[in-house]
C-alpha positions in Angstrom: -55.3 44.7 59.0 -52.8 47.1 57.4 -52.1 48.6 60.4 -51.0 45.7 61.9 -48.9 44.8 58.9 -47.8 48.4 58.7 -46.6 48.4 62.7 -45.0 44.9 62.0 -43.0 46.5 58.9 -41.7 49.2 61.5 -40.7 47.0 64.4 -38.9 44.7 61.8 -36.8 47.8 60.3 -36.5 49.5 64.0 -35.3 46.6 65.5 -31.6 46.0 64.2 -31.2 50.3 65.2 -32.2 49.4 68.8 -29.9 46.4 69.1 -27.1 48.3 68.1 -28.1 51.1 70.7 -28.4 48.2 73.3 -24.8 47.3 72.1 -23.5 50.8 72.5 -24.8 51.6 76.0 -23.0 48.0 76.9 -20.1 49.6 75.8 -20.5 52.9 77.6 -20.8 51.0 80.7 -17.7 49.0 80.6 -15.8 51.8 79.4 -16.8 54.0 82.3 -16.0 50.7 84.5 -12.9 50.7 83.1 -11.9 54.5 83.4 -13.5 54.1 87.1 -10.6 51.6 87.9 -7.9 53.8 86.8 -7.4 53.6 83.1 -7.9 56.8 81.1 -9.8 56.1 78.1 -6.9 57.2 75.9 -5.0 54.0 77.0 -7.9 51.4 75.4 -10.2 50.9 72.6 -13.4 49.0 72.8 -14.2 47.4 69.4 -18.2 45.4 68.7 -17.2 42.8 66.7 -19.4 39.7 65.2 -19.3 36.5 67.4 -16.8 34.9 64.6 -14.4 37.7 64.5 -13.9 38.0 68.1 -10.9 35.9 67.6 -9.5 38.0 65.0 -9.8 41.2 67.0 -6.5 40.9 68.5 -7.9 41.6 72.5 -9.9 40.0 75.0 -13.2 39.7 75.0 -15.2 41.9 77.5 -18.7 42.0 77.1 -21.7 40.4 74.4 -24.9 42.1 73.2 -27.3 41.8 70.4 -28.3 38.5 72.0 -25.4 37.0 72.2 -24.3 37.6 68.7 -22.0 40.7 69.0 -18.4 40.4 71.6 -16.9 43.9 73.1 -12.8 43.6 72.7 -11.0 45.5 74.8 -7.5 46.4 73.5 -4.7 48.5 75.7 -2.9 51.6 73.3 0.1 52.9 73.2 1.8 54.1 76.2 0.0 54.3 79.5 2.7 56.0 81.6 0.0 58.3 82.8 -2.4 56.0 83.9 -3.0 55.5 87.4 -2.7 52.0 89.2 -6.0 50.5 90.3 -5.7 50.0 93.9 -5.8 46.1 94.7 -3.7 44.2 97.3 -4.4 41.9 99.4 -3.4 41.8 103.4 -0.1 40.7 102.6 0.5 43.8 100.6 0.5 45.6 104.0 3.6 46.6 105.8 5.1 44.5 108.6 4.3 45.8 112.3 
């Protein structure tokens, strides 16, 4: 019986750790999705925010975690002069024949 209590007394304290872990590897992954289409990570921040401040952040919302209770804001920084253009376009980018 006091093991039981004992493992339940670890999984209660462990938990909030490994949400926050889950909440950082979200993060990683957008950021890399993000650098991956061109932006160097010097021209964002990502910020975990609480569900009620996500307003406050001053950026748009990019992601959740921690069951829906925590929002990723992605912000642009300073000047991104040396950031490359994602390559979009459609077929009417495409020069005349």
């Amino acid at each position: 019986m006091k093991k039981i209590l004992l493992a339940g007394l670890v999984v209660s304290i462990l938990a909030p750790i490994a949400a926050q872990a889950s909440c950082e590897s979200v993060k990683a992954d957008i950021t890399k999705k993000i650098v991956a289409n061109g932006l160097p990570e010097s021209g964002f921040t990502l910020e975990i925010v609480a569900n009620d401040q996500a307003d406050k952040a001053g950026g748009q919302v990019v992601g959740h975690c921690q069951n829906d209770t925590q929002k990723i804001v992605y912000s642009k920084t300073g000047d991104n002069s040396d950031a490359v253009s994602p390559k979009t376009g459609t077929s009417q980018d495409a020069p005349a024949q």
